[in-house]
N, C-alpha and C positions, 0 to 999 in steps of 0.2 A: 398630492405629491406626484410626480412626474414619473414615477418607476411603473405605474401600473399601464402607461398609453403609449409606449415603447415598446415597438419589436424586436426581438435581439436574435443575434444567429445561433446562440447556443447559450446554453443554462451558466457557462461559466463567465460569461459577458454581464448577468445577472447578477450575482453572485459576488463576482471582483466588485460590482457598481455599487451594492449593497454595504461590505466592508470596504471600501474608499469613502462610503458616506457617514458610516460610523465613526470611523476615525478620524477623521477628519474634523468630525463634530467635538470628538477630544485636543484638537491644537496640536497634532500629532503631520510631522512633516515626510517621513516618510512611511511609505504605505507597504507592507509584506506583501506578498503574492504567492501563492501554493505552485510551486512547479511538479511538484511528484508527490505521490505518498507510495509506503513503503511496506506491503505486508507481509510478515515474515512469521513461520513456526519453527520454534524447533525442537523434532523428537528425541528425547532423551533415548525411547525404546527403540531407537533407530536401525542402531547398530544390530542387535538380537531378531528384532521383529521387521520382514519387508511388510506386512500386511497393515502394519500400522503406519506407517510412510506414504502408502498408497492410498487409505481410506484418509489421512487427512491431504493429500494431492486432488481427491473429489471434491472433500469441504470446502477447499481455499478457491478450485474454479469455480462452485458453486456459489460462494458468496460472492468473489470479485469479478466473472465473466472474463477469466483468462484462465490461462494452464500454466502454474508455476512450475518454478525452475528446482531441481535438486539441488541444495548446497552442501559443499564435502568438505570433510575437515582437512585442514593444512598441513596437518603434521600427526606423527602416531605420537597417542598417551597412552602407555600400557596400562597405566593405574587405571583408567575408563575403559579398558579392552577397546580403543577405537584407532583406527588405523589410517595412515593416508588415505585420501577421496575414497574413503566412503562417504555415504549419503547419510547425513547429519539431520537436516533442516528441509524447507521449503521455503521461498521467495517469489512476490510477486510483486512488479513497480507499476504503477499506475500512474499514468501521466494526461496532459490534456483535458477534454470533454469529461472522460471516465472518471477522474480523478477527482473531479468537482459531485460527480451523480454520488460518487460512494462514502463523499465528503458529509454529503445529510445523511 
């Protein structure tokens, strides 16, 4: 097979060529393409506890090799004691090169 004696610029050139040949193998006309993946936590303990929003702010750069983002809620629900932008969640987008290394 031809995949193994080709140099490619990057693991996602690899990878796209990899799933274009599969599919393709199924009679399948057009092909998907990964533009982003998307990973997100969200703390329930958020609101109550900063230390728990922090220690999974480590987790998430540690796994994905970024620093996510805080997400705040929209709007206050008394019944959840949570209030406009507070800090709810975490988000981290992962695009490109990266996106394809976190994809295995």
């Amino acid at each position: 097979m031809l995949l193994g004696c080709a140099i490619y610029k990057c693991e996602c050139e690899f990878v796209n060529l990899i799933i274009v040949v599969c599919l393709l193998g199924h009679l399948l006309y057009q092909v998907p393409k990964v533009q982003k993946i998307v990973v997100n936590c969200g703390i329930g303990d958020a609101a109550q506890n900063d230390k728990g929003l922090e220690a999974a702010v480590k987790d998430i750069a540690l796994i994905t090799g970024q620093k996510p983002i805080k997400t705040r809620a929209r709007a206050s629900i008394a019944t959840f004691k949570i209030r406009e932008d507070q800090p709810l969640g975490i988000a981290v987008t992962l695009r490109g090169d990266v996106s394809y290394i976190s994809l295995d």
